[in-house]
N, C-alpha and C positions, 0 to 999 in steps of 0.2 A: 239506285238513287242514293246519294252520299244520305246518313242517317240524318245531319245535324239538319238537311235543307227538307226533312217530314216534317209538312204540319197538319197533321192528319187528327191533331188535336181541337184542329179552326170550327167550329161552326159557322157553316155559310151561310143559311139562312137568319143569325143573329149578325152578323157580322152587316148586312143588308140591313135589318133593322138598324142597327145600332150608327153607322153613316146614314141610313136617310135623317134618324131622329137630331141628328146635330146638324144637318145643311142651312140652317138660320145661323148657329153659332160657331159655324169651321172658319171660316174668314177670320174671323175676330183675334180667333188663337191661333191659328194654322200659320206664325210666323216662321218658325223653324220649315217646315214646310214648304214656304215660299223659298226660302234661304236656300236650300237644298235643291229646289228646282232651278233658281238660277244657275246654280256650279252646274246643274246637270245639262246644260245647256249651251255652259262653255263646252262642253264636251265635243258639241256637234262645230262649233267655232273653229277647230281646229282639225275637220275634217273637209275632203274636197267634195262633199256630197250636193245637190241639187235633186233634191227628190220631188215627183208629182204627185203622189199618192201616200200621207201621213196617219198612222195611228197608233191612239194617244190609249193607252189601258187603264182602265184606275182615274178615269179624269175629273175623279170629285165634283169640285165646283166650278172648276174648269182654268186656273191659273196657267198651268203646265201649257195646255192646251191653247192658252191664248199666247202665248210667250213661243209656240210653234209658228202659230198664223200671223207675227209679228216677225218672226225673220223668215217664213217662206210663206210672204203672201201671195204669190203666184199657185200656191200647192193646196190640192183638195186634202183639209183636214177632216177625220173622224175621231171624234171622242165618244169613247165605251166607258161605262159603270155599270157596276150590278146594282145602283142604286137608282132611282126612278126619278128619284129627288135630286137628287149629284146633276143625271143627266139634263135634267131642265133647267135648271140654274147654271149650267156652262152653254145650253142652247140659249137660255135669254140674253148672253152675253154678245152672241154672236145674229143679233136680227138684224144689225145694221152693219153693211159689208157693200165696200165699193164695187162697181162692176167687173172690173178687171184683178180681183179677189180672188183666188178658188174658190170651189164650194166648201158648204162644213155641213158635215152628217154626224148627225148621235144618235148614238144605239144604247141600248140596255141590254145587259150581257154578262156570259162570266167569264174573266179573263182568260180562263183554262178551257173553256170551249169556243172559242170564236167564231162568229156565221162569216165569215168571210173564205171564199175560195184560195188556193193553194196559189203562193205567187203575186198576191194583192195589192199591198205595200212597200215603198220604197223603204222608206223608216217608220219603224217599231220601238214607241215608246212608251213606258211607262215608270211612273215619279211616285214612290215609295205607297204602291200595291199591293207588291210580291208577296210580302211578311201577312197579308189577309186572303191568301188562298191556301188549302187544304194540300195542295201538291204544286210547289214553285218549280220542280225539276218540270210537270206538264205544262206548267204557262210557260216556262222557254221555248218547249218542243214547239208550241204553239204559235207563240214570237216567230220561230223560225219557218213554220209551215208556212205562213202567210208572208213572207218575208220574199222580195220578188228578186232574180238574179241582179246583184251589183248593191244590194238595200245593206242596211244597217238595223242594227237590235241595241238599242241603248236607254236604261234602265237604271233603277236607284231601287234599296229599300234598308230598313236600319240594320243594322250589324249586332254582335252576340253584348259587347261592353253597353248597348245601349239600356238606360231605368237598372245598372246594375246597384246603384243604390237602394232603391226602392226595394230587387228582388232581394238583396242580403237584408236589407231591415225587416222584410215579410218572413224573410228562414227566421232571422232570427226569434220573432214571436212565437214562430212555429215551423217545421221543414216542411210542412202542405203548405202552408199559405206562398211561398214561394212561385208555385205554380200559377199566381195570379195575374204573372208577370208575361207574358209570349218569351219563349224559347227561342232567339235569334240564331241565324247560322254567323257563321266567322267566314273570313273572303276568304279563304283558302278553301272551304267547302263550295263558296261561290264558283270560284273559280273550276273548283272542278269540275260544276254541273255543267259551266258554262262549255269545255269541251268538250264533251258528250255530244253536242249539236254540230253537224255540218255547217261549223263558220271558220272563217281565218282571222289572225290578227286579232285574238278576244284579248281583251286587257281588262284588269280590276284594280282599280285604288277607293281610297275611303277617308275620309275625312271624320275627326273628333270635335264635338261643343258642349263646354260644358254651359248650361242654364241654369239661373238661381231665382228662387220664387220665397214670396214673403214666410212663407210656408208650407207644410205638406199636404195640406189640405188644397193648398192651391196648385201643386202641383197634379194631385187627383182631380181637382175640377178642370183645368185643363185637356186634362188628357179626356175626361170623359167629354168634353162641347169639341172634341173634334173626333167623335166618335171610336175612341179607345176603349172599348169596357170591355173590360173581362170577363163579362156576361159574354162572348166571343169565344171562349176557351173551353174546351167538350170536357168533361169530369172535374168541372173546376173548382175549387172546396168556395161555398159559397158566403156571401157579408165582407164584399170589399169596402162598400159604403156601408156597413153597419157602426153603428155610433161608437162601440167598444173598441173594434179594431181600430179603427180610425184615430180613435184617443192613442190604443198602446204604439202603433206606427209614428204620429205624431212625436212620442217622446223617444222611440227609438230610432228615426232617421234623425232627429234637431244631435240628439248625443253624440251620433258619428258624424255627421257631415254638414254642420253647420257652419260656418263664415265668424265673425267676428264682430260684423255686425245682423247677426243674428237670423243669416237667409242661408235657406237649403239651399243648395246645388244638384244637381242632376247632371249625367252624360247619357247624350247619345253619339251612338256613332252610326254616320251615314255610309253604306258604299254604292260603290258606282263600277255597271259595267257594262263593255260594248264589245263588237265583234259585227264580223263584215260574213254576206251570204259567200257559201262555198258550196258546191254541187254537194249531192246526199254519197256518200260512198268515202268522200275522202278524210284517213288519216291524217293526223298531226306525227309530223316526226318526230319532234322532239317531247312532246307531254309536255310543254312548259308556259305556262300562261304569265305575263310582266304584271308583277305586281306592283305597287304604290302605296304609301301607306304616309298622311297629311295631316297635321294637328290643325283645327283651327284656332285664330286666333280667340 
């Protein structure tokens, strides 16, 4: 497994805490979010697939999820969460559903072990997950195990440039504090996990946004009401929200990265990536995955 795509640093069991505790407040901020599941979406747009059998990993609150059942309303959806909370708030979305509808099932789950038999689904999706499991090269294999002949595996989660502001102002206070930040992989290690798996045709591009908040403080409350805390992170030097830090972060992101009129900026960067079921056994001849690489506006 390519080093940079270990995250063997995750707490899963916080990580469960930490999305169920924000499912009243993820809507609210979870705009970027939303942003990123639409492109992920165009994805499927421009493929000839017709799937009967959909699922959705990581389905939060269930936006992704509903944005499936809206262009294959004929097709049984399933949305999975490790969150108990995520998953009833994408099932209250979905009680009212016309006859000639699929069905829609949700499960609580961990994306890296999935109950489902080998073969299951047509398409396998999941909208920025990946980066909150302990082993993303396992939730591919997984993707792929369940992935039924002719199915697709198409996927989002943030990239390495993404909060690179925040982690250089946290070095800077300190080179621990740094670690408070998740360790992002870069597409190129994407890509590579991604042909390890018996699929053809895997392609990865990635998209740039940079976002500007009144302040860094609001950039921390953000991130923590959609369930971002670094309480998530195994040996993580601890007092992200302690009042001290908070102040010296404050003056040291406003110095580097502040606007003109007087608002921080953040980057993330999203990627994106799919690949079609190919029997178990077969080589790629060429080792070469297309890559993309998209600034947003």
């Amino acid at each position: 497994m390519p080093e940079d795509l270990n995250n063997s640093h995750i707490n899963t069991a916080q990580v469960k805490h930490s999305f169920s505790s924000a499912t009243s407040t993820y809507d609210e901020h979870a705009v970027l979010q939303r942003e990123i599941a639409d492109r992920l979406l165009q994805h499927v747009a421009f493929t000839k697939i017709n799937p009967k059998r959909i699922l959705d990993i990581g389905c939060g609150t269930g936006y992704f999820t509903r944005l499936l059942c809206q262009q294959f309303k004929k097709s049984e959806v399933t949305g999975l969460d490790l969150s108990e909370n995520m998953v009833k708030t994408t099932q209250a979305a979905h009680r009212l559903r016309l006859p000639w509808h699929g069905r829609r099932q949700h499960v609580v789950s961990d994306g890296c072990q999935l109950p489902f038999a080998n073969a299951s689904f047509d398409l396998v999706t999941s909208n920025l997950a990946m980066q909150w499991v302990p082993d993303p090269t396992l939730m591919m294999r997984e993707m792929r195990r369940v992935l039924a002949p002719g199915g697709l595996i198409l996927f989002s989660t943030f990239g390495r440039r993404t909060l690179l502001e925040l982690r250089q102002s946290l070095a800077e206070i300190a080179n621990e504090r740094a670690g408070l930040v998740l360790p992002f992989p870069d597409i190129t290690s994407l890509g590579n996990s991604l042909m390890e798996l018996a699929v053809e045709l895997p392609v990865a591009d990635s998209d740039i946004f940079t976002l500007t908040y009144p302040n860094t403080m609001a950039l921390v409350r953000e991130l923590k009401n959609i369930g971002a805390s670094s309480a998530a992170i195994q040996n993580r030097p601890s007092g992200l929200y302690g009042r001290r830090l908070l102040k010296q972060l404050e003056d040291v992101y406003s110095a580097k990265h502040q606007d003109d009129h007087g608002r921080i900026h953040a980057t993330f960067e999203a990627l994106y990536a799919q690949a079609w079921y190919k029997d178990a056994g077969y080589e790629h001849a060429d080792r070469i995955i297309p890559i993309q690489m998209n600034e947003a506006d």
